[in-house]
C-alpha positions as CSV (number, residue, x, y, z in Angstrom):
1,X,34.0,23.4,167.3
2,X,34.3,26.0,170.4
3,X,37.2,24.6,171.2
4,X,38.7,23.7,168.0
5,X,42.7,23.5,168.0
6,X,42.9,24.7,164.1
7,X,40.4,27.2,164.2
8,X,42.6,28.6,167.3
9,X,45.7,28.3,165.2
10,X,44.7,29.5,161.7
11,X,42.2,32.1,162.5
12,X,43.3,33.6,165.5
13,X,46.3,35.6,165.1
14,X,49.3,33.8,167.3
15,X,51.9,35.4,169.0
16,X,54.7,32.3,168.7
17,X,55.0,28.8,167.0
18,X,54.2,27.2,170.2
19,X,51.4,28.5,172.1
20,X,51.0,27.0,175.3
21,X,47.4,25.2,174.3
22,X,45.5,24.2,176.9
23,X,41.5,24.8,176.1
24,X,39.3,26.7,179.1
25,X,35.9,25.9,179.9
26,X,35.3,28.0,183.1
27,X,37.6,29.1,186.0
28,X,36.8,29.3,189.7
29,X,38.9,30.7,192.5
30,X,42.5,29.6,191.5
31,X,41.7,27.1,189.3
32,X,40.7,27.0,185.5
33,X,38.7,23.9,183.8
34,X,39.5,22.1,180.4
35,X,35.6,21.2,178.8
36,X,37.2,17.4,180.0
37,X,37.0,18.0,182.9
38,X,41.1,18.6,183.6
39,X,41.5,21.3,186.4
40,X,44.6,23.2,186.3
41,X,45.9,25.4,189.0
42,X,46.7,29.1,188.0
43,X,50.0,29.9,189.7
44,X,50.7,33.2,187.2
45,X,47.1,35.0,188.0
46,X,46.6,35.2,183.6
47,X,50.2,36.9,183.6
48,X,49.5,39.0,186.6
49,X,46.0,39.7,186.5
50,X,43.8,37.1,188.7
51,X,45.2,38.5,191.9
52,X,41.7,37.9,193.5
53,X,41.4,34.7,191.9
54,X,38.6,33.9,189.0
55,X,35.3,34.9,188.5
56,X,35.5,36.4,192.6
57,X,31.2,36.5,193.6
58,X,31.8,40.2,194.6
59,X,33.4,40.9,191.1
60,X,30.7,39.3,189.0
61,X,27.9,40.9,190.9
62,X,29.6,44.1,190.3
63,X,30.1,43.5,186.5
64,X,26.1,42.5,186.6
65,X,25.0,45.5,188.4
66,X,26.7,47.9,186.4
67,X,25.2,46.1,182.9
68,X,22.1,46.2,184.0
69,X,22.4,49.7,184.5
70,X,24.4,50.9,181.1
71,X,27.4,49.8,179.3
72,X,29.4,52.5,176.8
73,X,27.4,55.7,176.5
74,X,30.4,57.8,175.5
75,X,34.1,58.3,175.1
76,X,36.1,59.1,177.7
77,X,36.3,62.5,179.8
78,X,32.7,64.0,178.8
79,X,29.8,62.5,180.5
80,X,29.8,62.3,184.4
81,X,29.5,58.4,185.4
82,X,28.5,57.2,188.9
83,X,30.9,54.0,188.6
84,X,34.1,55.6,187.0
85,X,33.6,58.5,189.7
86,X,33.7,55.8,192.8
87,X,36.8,54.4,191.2
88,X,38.9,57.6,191.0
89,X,37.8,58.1,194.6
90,X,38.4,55.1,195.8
91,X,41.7,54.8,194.1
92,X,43.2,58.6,194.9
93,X,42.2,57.8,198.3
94,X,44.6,54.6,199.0
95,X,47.3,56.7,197.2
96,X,49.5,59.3,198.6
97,X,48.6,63.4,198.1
98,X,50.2,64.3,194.9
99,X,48.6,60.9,193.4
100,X,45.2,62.4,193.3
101,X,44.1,62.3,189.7
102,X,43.5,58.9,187.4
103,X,43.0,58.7,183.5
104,X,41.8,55.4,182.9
105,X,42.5,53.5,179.8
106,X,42.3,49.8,178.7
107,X,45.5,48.3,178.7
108,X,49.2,48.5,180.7
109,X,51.0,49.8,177.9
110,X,48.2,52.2,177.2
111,X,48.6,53.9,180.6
112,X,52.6,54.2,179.6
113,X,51.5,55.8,176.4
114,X,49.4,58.5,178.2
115,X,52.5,58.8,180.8
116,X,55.2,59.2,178.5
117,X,53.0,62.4,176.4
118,X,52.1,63.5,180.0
119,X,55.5,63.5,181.3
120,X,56.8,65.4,177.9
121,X,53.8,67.7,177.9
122,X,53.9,69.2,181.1
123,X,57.9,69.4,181.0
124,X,58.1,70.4,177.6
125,X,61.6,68.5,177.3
126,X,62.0,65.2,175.0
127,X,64.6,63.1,176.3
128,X,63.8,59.9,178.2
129,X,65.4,57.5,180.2
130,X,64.5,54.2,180.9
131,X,66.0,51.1,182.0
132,X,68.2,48.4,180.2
133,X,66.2,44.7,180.7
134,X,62.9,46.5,181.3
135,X,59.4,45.5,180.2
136,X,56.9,48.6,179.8
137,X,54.8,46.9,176.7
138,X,54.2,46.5,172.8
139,X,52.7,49.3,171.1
140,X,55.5,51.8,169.7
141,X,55.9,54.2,172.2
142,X,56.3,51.6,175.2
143,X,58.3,49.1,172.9
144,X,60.8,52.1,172.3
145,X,61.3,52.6,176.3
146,X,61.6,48.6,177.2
147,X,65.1,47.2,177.2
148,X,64.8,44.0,175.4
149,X,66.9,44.9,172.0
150,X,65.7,41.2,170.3
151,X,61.9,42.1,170.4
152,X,62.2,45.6,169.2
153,X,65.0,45.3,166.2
154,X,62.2,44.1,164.1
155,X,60.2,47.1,164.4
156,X,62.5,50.3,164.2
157,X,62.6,53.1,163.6
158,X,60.9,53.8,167.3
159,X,60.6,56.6,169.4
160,X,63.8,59.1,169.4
161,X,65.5,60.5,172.4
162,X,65.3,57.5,174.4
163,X,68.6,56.7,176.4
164,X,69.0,53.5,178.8
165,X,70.6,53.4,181.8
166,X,71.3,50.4,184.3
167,X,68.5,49.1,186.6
168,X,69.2,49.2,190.6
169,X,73.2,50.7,189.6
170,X,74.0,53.8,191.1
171,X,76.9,55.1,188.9
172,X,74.6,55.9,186.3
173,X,72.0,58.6,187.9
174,X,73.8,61.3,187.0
175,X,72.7,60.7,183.4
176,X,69.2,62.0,184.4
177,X,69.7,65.9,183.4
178,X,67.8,69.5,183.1
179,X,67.0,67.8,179.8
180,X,65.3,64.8,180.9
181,X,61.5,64.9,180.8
182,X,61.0,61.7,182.9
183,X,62.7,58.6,184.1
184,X,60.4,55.5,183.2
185,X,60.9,52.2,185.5
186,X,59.3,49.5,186.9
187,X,59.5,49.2,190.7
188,X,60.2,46.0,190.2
189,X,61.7,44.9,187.1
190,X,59.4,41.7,186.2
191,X,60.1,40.2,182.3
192,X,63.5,40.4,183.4
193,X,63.1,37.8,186.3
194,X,61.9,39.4,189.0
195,X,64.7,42.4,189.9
196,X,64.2,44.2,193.1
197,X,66.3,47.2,193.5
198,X,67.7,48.7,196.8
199,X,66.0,51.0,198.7
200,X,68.8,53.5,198.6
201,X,68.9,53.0,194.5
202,X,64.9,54.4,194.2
203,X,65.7,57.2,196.7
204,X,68.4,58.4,194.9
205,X,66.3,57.7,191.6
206,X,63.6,60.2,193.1
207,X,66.4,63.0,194.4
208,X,68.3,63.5,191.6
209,X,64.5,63.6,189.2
210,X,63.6,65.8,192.1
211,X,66.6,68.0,191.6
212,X,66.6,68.2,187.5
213,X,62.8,68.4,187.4
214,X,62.5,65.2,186.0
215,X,59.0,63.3,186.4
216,X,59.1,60.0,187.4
217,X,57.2,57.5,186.2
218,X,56.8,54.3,188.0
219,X,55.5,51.3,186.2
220,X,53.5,48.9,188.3
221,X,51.4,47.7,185.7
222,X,52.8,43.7,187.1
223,X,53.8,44.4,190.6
224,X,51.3,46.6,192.3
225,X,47.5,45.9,193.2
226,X,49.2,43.7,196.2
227,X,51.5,41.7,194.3
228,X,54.2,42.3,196.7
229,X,52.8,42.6,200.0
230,X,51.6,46.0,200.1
231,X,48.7,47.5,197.6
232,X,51.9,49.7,195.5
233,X,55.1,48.2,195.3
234,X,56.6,51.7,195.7
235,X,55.1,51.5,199.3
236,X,58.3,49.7,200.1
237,X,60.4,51.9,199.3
238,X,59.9,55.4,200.9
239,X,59.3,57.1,197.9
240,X,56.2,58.3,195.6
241,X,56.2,58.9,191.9
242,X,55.3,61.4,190.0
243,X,53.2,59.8,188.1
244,X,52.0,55.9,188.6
245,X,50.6,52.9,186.1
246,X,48.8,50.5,186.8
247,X,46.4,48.0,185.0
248,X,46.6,43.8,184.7
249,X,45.0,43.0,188.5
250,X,43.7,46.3,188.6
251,X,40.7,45.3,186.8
252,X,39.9,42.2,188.5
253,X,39.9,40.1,185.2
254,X,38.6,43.2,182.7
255,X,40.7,45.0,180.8
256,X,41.5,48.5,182.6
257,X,44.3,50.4,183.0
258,X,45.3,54.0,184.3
259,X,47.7,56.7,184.5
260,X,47.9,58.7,187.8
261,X,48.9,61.7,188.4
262,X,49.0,64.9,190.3
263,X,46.0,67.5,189.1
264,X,48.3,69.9,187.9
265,X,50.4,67.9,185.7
266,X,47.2,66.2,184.5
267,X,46.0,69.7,183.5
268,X,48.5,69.9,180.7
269,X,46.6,67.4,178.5
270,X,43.6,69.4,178.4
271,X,45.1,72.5,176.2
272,X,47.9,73.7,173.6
273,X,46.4,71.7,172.3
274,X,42.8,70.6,173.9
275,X,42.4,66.8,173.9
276,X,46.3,66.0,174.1
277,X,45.4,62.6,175.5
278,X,41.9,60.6,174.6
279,X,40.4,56.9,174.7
280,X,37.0,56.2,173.2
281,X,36.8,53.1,175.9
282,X,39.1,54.3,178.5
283,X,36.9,54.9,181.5
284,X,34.6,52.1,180.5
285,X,31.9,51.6,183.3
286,X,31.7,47.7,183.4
287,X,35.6,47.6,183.6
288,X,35.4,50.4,186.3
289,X,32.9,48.4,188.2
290,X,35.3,45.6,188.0
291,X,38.2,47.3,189.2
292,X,36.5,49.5,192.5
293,X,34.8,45.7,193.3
294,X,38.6,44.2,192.9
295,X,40.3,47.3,195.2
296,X,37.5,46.5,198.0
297,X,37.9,43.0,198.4
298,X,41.7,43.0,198.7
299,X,41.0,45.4,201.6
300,X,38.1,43.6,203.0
301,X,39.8,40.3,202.3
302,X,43.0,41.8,204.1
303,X,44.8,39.8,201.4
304,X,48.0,41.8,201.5
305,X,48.3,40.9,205.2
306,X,49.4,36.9,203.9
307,X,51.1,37.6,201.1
308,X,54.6,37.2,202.9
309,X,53.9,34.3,204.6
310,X,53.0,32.6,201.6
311,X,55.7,33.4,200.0
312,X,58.1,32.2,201.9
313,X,56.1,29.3,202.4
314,X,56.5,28.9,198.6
315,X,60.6,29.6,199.0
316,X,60.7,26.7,202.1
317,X,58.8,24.3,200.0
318,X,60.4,24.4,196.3
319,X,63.9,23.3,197.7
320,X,66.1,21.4,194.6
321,X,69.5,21.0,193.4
322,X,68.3,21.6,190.2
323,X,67.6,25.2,191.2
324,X,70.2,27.5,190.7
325,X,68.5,30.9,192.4
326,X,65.1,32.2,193.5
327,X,64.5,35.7,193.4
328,X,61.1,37.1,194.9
329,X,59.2,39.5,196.4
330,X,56.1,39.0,198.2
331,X,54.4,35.8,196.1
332,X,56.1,37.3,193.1
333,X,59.3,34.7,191.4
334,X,61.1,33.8,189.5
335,X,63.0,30.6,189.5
336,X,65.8,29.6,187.6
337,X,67.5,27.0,185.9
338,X,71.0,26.2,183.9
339,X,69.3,26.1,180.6
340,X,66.2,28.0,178.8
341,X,65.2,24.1,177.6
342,X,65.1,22.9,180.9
343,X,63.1,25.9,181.8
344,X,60.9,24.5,178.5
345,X,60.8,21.1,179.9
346,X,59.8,21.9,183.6
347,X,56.9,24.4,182.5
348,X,55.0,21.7,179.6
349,X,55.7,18.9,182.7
350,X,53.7,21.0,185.3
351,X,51.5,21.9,182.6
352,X,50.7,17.7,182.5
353,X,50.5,17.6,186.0
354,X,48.1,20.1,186.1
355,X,49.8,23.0,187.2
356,X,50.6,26.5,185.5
357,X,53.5,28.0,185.7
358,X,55.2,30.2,182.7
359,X,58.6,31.3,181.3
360,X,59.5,34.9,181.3
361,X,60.0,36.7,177.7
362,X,63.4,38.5,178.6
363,X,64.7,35.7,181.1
364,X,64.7,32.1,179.2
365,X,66.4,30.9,182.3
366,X,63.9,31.3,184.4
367,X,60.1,30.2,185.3
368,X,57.7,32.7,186.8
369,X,55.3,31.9,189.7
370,X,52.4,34.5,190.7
371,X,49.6,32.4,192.2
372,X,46.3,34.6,193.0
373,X,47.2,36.2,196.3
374,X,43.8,34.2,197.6
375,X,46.0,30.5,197.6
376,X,45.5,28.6,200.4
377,X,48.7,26.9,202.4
378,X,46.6,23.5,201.2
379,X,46.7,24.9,197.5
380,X,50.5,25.9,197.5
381,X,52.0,22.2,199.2
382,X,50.0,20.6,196.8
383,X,51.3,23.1,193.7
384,X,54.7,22.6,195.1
385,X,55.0,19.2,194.9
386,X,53.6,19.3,191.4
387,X,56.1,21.4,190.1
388,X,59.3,19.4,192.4
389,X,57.8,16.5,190.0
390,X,58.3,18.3,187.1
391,X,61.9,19.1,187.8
392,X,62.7,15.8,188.5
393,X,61.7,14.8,185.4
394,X,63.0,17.6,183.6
């Protein structure tokens, strides 16, 4: 009965017809295990989440130490916690000066929530921009600032005053005005198949916000905690944010999220009126324990210092006519195809073959790959050749 198919798909809630259905025992590392026996190697981290791998020992002894010592004791932002405490220093300190103050919540499109009223708060304005194609999550507020027009018809009316502008074009910064309260982005655009903008695109982003007094918010909730090569994907790019998400790896497999801003613009959610922003389990110790255990490793680790070299060990090795384009950054893909079926078709074959790879929810065309950043070169030739099978079956 644990692992029931109809219990799964009649009292669960499901979020499509065709779920992708494989049961999980136990995962290790890279790998996850069916209660057959059936390995199956992880190449999309959980959707962005395993970036240390499974069940890592350091994590686990984390989450074990913190339980023994207390779990909830009371909602976020009025008791004084040893673990949350180390977090916020550990994480203010790998970030740059004005990035010195977290609010941790429990989800990605929580922390865009808290960003968006922070962002509207502190400038007191109401417009905001965001990006056509972009992804920033579900719940209302993030649904009304992501660009995918099929997934939010459904649920309008959303939130007002949000206007759209093209990702990584140029022509259209000048509609960030004195009536803007903050430009909402990803660094790089991920549900929409992996879009990497210029370097002179984000600088210009960050002048003319700079110049309006515009905040902006840079969503990195899928490509920071090392996905791309360095901890922050806005590293890259030679500018800073005024205020940062984050969440998915950031927890190390617990569900964590933050916002992360400068003191002073944090300051605003604390009057006019008092408790503008609050969590009951944001903050949580266990997933704070988690997520300090998950920022030491990938420095101990020195994960971030492979992560190029494995991706482009991934681009020389999945060579096929089939392919029409690869677009990556650091051991972040996506690969794509002539048709959303034969995207269908290539995913459910490597699934067979033991090997998970996944499609993107704004990008039918193409099929994501974001292996732990812990894959060995063994590990990727022999996930490679899985997934060349697949396409020649496909």
């Amino acid at each position: 009965m644990d692992f029931n198919q109809d219990i799964f798909l009649n009292r669960m809630a499901q979020t499509t017809s065709a779920p992708y259905l494989i049961s999980v025992e136990r995962a290790e590392g890279i790998y996850l295990y069916s209660p057959d026996g059936k390995r199956y190697t992880d190449l999309i981290s959980g959707i962005g989440v395993s970036n240390i791998g499974h069940r890592h020992p350091k994590v686990v002894r984390a989450i074990k130490d913190q339980v023994d010592q207390h779990l909830h004791v009371m909602v976020y932002g009025e008791f004084i916690q040893r673990t949350p405490n180390l977090l916020a220093e550990k994480l203010t300190s790998l970030l740059p000066e004005n990035l010195n103050c977290c609010y941790f919540v429990n989800s990605g499109t929580e922390a865009n929530e808290g960003a968006l009223k922070l962002a509207k708060r502190f400038t007191g304005r109401t417009e905001i921009i965001s990006c056509r194609k972009s992804y920033h999550g579900s719940t209302h507020g993030s649904l009304s600032v992501s660009g995918n027009e099929v997934k939010k018809t459904a649920f309008r009316p959303l939130l007002p005053d949000v206007r759209f502008i093209e990702f990584n074009n140029p022509n259209d910064i000048d509609q960030i005005t004195e009536r803007t309260s903050c430009v909402i982005m990803e660094t790089i655009q991920g549900d929409a198949g992996v879009r990497v903008p210029s370097i002179a695109y984000l600088k210009a982003v960050r002048k003319r916000c700079t110049e309006t007094g515009t905040l902006l918010i840079l969503d990195e909730i899928q490509c920071g905690m090392g996905r791309t090569g360095t901890l922050f994907a806005f590293e890259q790019f030679g500018i800073v944010p005024d205020i940062l998400t984050i969440a998915k790896a950031f927890g190390g497999g617990l569900p964590i999220g933050a916002f992360i801003s400068s003191k002073k613009i944090m300051e605003s959610l604390t009057h006019n009126p008092a408790l503008g922003h609050i969590t009951t389990f944001g903050g949580n110790p266990v997933c704070c324990a988690s997520a300090l255990a998950t920022l030491e490793v990938i420095e101990e680790e020195k994960l971030l210092s492979e992560v190029e070299e494995k991706g482009q060990l991934f681009m020389n090795l999945l060579q096929h006519p089939k392919i029409k384009a690869i677009r990556r950054i650091g051991l972040l893909f996506a690969i794509d195809f002539d048709s959303a079926e034969r995207v269908a078709s290539i995913v459910l074959q490597a699934r067979e073959l033991g090997v998970i790879c996944y499609w993107f929810l704004s990008h039918p065309y193409s099929f994501r790959i974001a292996p732990p950043l812990i894959i060995t070169e063994e590990q990727i030739r022999e996930s490679c050749a899985a997934i060349l099978l697949a396409i020649d079956n496909s």
